[in-house]
C-alpha positions in Angstrom: 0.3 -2.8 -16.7 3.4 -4.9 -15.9 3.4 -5.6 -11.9 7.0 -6.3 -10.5 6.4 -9.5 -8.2 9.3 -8.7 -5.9 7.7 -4.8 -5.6 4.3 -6.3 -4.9 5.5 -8.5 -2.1 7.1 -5.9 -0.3 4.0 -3.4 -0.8 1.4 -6.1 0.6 3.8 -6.7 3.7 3.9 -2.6 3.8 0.0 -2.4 3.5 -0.5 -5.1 5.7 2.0 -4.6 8.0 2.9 -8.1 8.6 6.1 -10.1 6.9 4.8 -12.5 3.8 7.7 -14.4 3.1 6.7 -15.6 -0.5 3.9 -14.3 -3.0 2.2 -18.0 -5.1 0.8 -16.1 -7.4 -1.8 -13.0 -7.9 -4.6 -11.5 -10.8 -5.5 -8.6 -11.5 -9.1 -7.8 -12.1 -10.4 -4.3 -12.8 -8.5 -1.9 -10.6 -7.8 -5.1 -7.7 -4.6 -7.0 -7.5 -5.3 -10.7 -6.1 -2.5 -12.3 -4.4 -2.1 -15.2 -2.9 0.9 -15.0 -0.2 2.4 -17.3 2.3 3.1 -15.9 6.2 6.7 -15.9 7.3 6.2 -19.0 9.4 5.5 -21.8 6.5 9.3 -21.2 5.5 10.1 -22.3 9.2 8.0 -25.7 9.1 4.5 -24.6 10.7 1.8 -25.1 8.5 -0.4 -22.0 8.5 -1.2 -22.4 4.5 -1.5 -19.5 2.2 -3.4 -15.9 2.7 -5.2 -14.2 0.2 -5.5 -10.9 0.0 -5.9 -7.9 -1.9 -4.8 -4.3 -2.7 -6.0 -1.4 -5.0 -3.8 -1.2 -7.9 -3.4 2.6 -7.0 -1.7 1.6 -3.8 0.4 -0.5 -5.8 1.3 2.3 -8.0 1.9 4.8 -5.2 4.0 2.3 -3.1 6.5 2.3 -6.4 6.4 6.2 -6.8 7.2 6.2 -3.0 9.8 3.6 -3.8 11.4 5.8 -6.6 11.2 9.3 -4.8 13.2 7.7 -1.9 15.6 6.2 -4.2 16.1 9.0 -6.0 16.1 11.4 -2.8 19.4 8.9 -1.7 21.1 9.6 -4.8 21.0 13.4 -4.2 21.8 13.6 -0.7 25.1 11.1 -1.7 
């Protein structure tokens, strides 16, 4: 499965509710997605260092369907 970094990024700040202004790097083991994420803050000079967390790759999935059904719900309604 090919995983969109920009997509994942905005699905961990979704899940997480919180704004991660950059994703390092992530892995995927078994049905887990790894990432490693830095907070909003580091960009603005306070050293907080990165977060790790991690998502089911089913969330991940669902976050993109959600993602296409509300692009595509846009395009009719235009």
């Amino acid at each position: 499965m090919e995983i969109n970094e920009e997509f994942l990024l905005e699905c961990i700040n979704y899940l997480y509710k919180y704004n991660f202004s950059e994703l390092i790097d992530y892995k995927i083991k078994g049905d887990i997605i790894y990432a490693n994420v830095l907070p909003e803050e580091e960009k603005m000079g306070y050293f907080l260092g990165k977060k790790s967390v991690d998502l089911d790759i089913e969330e991940y999935i669902n976050y993109i369907r959600i993602k296409k059904l509300n692009k595509l719900s846009d395009i009719i309604r235009t």
